[in-house]
Every structure is written in C-alpha cells, then in structure tokens.
C-alpha positions as CSV (number, residue, x, y, z in Angstrom):
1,X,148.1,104.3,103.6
2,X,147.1,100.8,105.3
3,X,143.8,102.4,105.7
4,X,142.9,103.1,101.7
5,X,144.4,99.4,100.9
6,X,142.1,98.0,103.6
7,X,139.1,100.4,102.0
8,X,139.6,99.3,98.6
9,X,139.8,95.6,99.3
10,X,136.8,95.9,101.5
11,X,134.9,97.5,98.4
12,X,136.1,95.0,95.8
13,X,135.2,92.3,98.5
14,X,131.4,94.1,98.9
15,X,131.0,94.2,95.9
16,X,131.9,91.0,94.2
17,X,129.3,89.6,96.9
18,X,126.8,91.9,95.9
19,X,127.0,90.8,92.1
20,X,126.7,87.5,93.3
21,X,123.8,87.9,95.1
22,X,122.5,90.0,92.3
23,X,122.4,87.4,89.8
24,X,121.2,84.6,91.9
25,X,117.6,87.2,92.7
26,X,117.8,87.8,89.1
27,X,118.1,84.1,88.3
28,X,115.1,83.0,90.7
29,X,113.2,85.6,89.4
30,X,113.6,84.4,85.8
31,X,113.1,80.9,86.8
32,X,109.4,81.9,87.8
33,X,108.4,84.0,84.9
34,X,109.6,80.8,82.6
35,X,107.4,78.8,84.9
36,X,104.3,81.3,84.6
37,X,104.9,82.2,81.3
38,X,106.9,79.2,79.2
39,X,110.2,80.6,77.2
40,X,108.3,82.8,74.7
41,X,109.6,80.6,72.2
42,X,110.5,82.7,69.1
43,X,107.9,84.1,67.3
44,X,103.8,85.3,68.0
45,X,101.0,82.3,68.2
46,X,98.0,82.6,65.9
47,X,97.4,84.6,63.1
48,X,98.7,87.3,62.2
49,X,97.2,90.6,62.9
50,X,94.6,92.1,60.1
51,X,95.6,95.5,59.1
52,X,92.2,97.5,57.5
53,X,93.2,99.9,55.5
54,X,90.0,102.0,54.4
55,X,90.9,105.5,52.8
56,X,87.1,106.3,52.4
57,X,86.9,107.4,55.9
58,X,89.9,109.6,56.2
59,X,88.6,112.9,57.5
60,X,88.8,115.7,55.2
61,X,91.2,118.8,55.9
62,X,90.3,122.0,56.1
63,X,92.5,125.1,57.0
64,X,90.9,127.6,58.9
65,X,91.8,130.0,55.7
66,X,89.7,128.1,53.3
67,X,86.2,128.9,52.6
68,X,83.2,126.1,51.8
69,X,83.9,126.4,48.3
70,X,87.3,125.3,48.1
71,X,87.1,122.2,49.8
72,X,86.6,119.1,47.2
C-alpha cells in the first residue's frame, strides 16, 4: 500500500516538473519567433488581395453522352 502512495506522489511530483519545464521551452521558443518575426500585430500589411473573376474563360462541359451538336 506504501508502495502505490509513494508511486503516485512520485508521478504527480514528475509531472508537475515536466509542465514546468514545458512551458519554460515553450516560452523561449516564443520569445524568438517574436524576435524574428515581430507580434503579427492584428491584421495583413498591404493591400488587399485582387480577386479576377473572368467567366469568359470557364471551360466548357461536355459529357461524354453529348454529341458536337448539342454543345452551345
């Protein structure tokens, strides 16, 4: 019984340090990526994208039932 007590407590022990450690990597490694990349910030720099919307090109559709003739 001593023996699953000391198990457990061991466990909860290992792994309260490992979050600990976990976070601190975690915090390093955001520190850098703020320092390469700045905070982001919110929204996109520059202008917004262009969207081209030409429906002249669109490919026609042909089934492999229809003939020449019924295509438009």
């Amino acid at each position: 019984m001593i023996i699953w007590i000391a198990l457990g407590l061991f466990i909860a022990a290992a792994t309260a340090v490992f979050t600990l450690v976990w976070w601190k990597v975690g915090d390093q490694w955001a520190d850098e990526e703020y320092k390469k990349f700045g905070h982001g910030g919110g929204g996109p720099k520059g202008p917004p994208p262009k969207v081209i919307k030409n429906f002249d090109d669109e490919p026609t559709v042909v089934s492999l039932g229809d003939t020449e003739s019924d295509v438009g």
